[in-house]
NUNUGU-19989 format. One record per atom (N, C-alpha, C): z, x, y. Coordinates in steps of 0.2 Angstrom, whole numbers, plus 5000, padded with zeros to 4 digits. Atoms other than C-alpha are relative to their C-alpha. Last residue first. Example, Ala and Ser with C-alpha at 12.3 -4.5 7.8 and 13.67 -1.06 7.14 Angstrom:
BEGIN
499949964994
503650684995
500349965005
500050044994
503950624978
500050045006
***
This chain:
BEGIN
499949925001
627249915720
499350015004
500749995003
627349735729
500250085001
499749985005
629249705733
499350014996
499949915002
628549725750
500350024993
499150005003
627449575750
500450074999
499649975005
625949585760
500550004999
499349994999
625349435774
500050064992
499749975005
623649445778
500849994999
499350004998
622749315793
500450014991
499450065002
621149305788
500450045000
499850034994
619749405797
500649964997
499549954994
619549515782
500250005006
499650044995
619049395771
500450035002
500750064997
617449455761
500349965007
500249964993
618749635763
499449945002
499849994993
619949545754
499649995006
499950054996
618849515738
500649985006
499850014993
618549695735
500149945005
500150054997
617649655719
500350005009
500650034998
617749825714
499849975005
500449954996
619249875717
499349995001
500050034994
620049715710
499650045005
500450064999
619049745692
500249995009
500549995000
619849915691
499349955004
500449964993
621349855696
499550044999
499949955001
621349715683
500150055005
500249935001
621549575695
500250054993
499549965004
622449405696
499550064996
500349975005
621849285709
500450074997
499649945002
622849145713
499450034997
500449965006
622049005722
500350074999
499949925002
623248885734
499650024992
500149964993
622748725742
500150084999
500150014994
622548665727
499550035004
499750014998
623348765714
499849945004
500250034993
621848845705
500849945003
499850044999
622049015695
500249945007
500250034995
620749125695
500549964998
499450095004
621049265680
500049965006
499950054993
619949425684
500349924998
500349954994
619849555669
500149995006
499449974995
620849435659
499850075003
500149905001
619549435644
500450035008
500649955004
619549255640
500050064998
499649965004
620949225652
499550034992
500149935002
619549205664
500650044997
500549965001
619849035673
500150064998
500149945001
621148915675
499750024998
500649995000
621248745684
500250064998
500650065000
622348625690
499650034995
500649974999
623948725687
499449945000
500349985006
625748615686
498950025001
500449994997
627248615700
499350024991
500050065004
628748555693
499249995005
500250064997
629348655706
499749944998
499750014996
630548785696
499849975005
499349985002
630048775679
500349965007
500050085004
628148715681
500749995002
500350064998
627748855693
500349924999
499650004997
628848975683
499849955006
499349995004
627848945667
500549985006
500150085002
626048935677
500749974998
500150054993
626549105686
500049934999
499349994996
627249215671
499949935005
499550035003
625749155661
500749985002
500250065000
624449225674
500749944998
500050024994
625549375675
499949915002
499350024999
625649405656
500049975007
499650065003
623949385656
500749995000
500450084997
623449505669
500249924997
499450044993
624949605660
499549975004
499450035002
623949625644
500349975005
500150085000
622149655654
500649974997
500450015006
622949815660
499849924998
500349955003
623349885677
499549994991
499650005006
623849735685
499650084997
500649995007
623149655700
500650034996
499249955002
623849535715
499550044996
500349965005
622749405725
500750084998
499649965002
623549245733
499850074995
500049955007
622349165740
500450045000
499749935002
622749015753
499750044994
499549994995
622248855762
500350084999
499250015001
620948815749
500050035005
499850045005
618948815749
500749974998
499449995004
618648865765
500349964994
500550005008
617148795770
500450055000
500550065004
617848795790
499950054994
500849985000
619148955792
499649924996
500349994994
620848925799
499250005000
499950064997
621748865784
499650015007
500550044996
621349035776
499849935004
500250084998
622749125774
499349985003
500750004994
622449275764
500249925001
500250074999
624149315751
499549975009
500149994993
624449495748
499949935000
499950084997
625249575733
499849985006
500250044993
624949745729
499749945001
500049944997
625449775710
499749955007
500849984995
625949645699
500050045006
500249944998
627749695690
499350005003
500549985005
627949525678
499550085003
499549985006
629349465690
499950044994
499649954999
628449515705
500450014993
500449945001
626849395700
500650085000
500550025009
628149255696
499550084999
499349995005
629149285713
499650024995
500049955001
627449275721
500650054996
500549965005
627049125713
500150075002
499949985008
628549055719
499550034996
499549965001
628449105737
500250014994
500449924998
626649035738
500650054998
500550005006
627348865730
499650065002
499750015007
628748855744
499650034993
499549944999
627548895757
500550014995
500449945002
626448755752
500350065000
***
């Protein structure tokens, strides 16, 4: 799993996502995955790029393929599903909102510093 957390965040780095953070949740019963990796984007273009960036470099370099994507529609909030890991992909508008950290702000945070 570490492996496939460190390539998506490459993926999200490579396409410029802005604060990167990954919430372990392996600790918490009715947790639905192990991990969320949430990032955002300034425009709904590069949410999609992001997404894209992820699935691509995923596939490329673990041969690692999406279960599940949600909300490229209108790429305001893009869900994508791993498993054990869920990628969420922000507007920063939409991420400020939705403050989905702060629902799990007892879980163990790691930021990344190559996050702008």
């Amino acid at each position: 799993m570490e492996e496939l957390i460190q390539t998506i965040v490459e993926a999200i780095e490579d396409k410029k996502g802005q604060n990167i953070v990954a919430l372990d949740l392996s600790g918490f019963d009715g947790a639905i995955c192990s991990c969320f990796i949430i990032c955002n984007a300034d425009s709904t273009t590069q949410v999609g790029a992001i997404a894209a960036g992820i699935e691509k470099k995923t596939e490329e370099v673990l041969g690692e393929k999406v279960w599940r994507v949600e909300g490229l529609n209108n790429s305001i909030w893009v869900v994508m599903d791993y498993g054990d890991v869920m990628v969420h992909i922000f507007q920063t508008e939409a991420r400020e909102f939705y403050q989905l950290e702060q629902l799990w702000a007892d879980a163990p945070a790691t930021r990344y510093e190559g996050a702008i």
